[in-house]
C-alpha positions in Angstrom: -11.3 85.8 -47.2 -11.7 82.2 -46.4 -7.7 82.0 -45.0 -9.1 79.2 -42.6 -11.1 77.5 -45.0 -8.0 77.1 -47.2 -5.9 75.6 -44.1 -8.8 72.6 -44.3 -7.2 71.8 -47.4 -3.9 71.7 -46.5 -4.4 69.6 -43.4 -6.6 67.2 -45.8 -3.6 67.0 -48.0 -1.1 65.9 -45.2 -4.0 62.9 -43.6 -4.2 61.6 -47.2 -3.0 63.7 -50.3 -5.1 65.0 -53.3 -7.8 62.1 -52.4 -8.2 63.3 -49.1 -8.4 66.9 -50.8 -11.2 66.1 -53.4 -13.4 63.9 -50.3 -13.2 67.1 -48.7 -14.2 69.4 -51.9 -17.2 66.5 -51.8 -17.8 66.4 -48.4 -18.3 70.8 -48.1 -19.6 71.2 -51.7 -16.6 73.7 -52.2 -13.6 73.6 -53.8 -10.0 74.7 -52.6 -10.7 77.8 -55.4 -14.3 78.5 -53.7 -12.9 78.2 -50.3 -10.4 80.4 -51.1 -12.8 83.2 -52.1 -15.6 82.1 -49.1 -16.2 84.5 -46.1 -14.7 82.4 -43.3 -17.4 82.6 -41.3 -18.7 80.2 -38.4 -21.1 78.3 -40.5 -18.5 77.6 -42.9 -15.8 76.2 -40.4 -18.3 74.8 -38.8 -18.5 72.5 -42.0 -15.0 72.3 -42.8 -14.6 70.9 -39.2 -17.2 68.2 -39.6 -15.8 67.0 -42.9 -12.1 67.1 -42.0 -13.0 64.8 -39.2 -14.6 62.4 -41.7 -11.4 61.6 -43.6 
């Protein structure tokens, strides 16, 4: 579960490192452990997609 979501994280890490990572956690209201465990379903990348292009 939540394989995708996780890969959100990572490519938040590499735009701008563990700040980047936490604006993200903000952004989703989910954190790397929650995503982690999340279903990755559409509604959910749907967000992660919105928010990654925020940073």
């Amino acid at each position: 579960m939540g394989t995708r979501l996780v890969v959100f994280f990572d490519q938040a890490e590499k735009k701008g490192g563990i700040g980047a990572q936490v604006k993200l956690a903000m952004l989703t209201k989910m954190s790397s452990k929650k995503a982690a465990d999340a279903p990755d379903s559409l509604e959910n990348i749907k967000l992660f997609e919105e928010s990654i292009a925020k940073l």
